[in-house]
Backbone as CSV, one residue per row, in Angstrom:
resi,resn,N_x,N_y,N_z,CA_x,CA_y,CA_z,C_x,C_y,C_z
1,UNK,-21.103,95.047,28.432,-19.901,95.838,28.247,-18.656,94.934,28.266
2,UNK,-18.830,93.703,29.323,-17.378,93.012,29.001,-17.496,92.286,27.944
3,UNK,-18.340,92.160,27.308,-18.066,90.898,26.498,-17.724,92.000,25.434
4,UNK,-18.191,92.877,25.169,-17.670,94.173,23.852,-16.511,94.470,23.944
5,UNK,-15.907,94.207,25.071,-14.658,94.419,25.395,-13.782,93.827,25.104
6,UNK,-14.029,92.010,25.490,-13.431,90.905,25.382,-13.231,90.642,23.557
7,UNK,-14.629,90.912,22.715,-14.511,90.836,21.363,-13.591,91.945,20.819
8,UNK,-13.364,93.334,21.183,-12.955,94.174,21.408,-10.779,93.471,20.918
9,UNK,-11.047,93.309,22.211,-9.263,92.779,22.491,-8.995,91.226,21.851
10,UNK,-10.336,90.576,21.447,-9.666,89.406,20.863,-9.720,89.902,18.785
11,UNK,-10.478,90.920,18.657,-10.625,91.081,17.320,-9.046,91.782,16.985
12,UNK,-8.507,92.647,18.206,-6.930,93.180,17.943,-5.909,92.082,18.104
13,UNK,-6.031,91.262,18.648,-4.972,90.569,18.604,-4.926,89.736,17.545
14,UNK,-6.576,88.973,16.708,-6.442,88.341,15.540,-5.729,89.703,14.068
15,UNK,-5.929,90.696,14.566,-5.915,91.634,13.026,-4.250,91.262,12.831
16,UNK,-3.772,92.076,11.489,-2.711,91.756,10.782,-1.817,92.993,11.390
17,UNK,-2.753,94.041,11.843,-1.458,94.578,12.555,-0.929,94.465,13.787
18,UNK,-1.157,93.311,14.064,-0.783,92.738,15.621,0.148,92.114,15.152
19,UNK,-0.011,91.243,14.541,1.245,90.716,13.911,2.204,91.425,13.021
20,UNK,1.702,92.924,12.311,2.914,93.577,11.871,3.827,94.423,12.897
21,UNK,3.126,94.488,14.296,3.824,94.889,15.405,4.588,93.938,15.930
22,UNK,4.841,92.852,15.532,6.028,91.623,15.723,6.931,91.376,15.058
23,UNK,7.218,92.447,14.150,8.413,92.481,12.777,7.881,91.925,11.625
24,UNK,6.898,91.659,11.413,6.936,91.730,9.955,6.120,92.460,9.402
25,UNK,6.145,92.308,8.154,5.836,93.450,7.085,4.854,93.312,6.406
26,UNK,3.951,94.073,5.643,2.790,93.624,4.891,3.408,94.400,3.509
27,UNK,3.175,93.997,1.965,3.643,94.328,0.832,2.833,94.381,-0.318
28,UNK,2.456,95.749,-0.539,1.443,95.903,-1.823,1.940,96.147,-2.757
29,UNK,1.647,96.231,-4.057,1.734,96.601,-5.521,1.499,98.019,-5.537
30,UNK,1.541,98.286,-6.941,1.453,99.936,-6.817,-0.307,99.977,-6.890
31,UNK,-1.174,99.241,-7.548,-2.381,99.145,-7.377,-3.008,98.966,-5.915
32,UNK,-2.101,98.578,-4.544,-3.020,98.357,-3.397,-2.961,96.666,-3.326
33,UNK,-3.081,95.816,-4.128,-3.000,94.517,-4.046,-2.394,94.206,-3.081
34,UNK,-2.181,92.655,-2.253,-1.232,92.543,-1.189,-0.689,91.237,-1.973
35,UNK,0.976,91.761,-2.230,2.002,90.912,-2.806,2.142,89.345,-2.106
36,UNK,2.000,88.495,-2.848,2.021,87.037,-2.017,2.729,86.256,-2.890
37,UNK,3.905,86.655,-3.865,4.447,85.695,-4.601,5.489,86.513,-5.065
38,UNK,6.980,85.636,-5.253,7.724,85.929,-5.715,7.843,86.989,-7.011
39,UNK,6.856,85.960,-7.817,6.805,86.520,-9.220,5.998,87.721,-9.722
40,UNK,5.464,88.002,-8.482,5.024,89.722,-8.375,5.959,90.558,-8.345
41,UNK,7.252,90.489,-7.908,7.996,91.517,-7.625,8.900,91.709,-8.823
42,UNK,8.565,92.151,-9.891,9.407,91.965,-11.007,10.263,92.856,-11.043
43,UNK,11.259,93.519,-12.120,12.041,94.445,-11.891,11.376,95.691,-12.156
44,UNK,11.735,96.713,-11.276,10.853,97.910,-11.858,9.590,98.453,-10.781
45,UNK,8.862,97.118,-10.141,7.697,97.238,-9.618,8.142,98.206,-8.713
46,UNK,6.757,98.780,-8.395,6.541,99.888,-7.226,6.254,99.122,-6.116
47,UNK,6.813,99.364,-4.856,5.967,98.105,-3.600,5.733,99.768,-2.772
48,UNK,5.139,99.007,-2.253,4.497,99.781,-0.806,4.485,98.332,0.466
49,UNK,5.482,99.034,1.098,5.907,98.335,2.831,5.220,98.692,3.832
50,UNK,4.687,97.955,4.255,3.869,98.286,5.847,4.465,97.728,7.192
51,UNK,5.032,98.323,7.968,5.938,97.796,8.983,5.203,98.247,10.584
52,UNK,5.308,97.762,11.746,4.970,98.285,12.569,4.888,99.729,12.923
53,UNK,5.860,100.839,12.375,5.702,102.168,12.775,4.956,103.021,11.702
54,UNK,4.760,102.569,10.137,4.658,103.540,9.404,4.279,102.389,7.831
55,UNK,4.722,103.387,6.861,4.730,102.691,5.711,5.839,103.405,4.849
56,UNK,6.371,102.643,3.889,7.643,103.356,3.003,7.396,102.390,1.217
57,UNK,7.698,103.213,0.666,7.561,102.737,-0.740,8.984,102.039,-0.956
58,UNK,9.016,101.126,-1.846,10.363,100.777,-2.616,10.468,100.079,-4.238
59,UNK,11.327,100.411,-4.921,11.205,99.936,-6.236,12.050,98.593,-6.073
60,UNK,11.275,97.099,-6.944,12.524,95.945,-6.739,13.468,96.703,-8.296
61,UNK,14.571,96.172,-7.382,16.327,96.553,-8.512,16.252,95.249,-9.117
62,UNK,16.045,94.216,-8.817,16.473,92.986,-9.356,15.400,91.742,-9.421
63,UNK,15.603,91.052,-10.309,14.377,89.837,-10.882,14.763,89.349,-9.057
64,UNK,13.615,88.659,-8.589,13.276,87.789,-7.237,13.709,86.490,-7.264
65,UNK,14.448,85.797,-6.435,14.042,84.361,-6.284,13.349,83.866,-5.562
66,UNK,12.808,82.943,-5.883,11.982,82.375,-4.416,12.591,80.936,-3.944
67,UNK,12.532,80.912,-2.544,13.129,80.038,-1.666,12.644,78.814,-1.937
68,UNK,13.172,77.548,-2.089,12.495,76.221,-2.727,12.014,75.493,-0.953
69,UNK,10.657,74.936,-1.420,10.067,74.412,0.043,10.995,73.444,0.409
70,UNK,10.282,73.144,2.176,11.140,72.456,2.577,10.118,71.020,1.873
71,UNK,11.263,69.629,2.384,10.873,68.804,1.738,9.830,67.773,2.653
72,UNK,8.880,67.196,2.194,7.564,67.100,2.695,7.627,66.320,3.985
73,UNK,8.882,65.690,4.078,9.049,64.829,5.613,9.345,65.738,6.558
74,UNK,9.443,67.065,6.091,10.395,67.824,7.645,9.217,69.086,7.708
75,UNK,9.230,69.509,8.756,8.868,70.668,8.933,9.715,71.409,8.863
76,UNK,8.934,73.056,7.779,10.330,74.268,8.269,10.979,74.586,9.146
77,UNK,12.169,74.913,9.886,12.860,75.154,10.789,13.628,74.055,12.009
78,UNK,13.231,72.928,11.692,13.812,71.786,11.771,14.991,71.452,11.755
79,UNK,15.873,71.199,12.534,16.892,70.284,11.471,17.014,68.857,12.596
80,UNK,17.965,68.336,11.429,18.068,67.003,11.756,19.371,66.751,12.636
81,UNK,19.646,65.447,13.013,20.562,65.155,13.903,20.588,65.869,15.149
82,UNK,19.216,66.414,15.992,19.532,67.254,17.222,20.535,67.941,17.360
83,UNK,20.292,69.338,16.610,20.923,70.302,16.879,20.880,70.699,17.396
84,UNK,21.697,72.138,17.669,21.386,73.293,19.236,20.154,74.195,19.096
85,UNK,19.430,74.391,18.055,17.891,74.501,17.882,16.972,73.530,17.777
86,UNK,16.205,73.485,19.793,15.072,72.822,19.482,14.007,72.896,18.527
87,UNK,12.645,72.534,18.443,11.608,72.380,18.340,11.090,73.313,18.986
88,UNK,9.982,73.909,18.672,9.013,74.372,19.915,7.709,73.551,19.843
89,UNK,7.597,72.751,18.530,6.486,72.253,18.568,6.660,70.835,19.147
């Protein structure tokens, strides 16, 4: 029984809605697909939002950009010259 338990509470904390209970969002197409690229969201598309309490539809109004990576010496969220945001890593 504990170990059903233990798999139990470690299979909820790996799922995706453990992490959509931490603010973010999961984003489908009007087919169900799960959106993973800019260039999915064209103008017009139907999305479906999945948020910690519920789910809500939305149409994109406008062509997407996508954010250009960071550059291969830095890690995201980084900055340079010791700023007033550490590291956590």
């Amino acid at each position: 029984r504990r170990l059903v338990e233990s798999h139990s509470k470690l299979l909820a904390s790996l799922s995706y809605q453990s992490v959509i209970r931490r603010g973010f969002s999961l984003v489908r197409d009007a087919d169900g697909r799960t959106v993973k690229s800019v260039a999915q969201a064209v103008p017009g598309a139907r999305l479906e939002i999945e948020v910690g309490d519920g789910r809500f539809g939305a149409d994109v109004a406008n062509g997407a950009t996508a954010i250009a990576p960071a550059p291969a010496n830095r890690r995201p969220g980084r900055q340079s010259g010791g700023g007033p945001q550490g590291s956590l890593f």
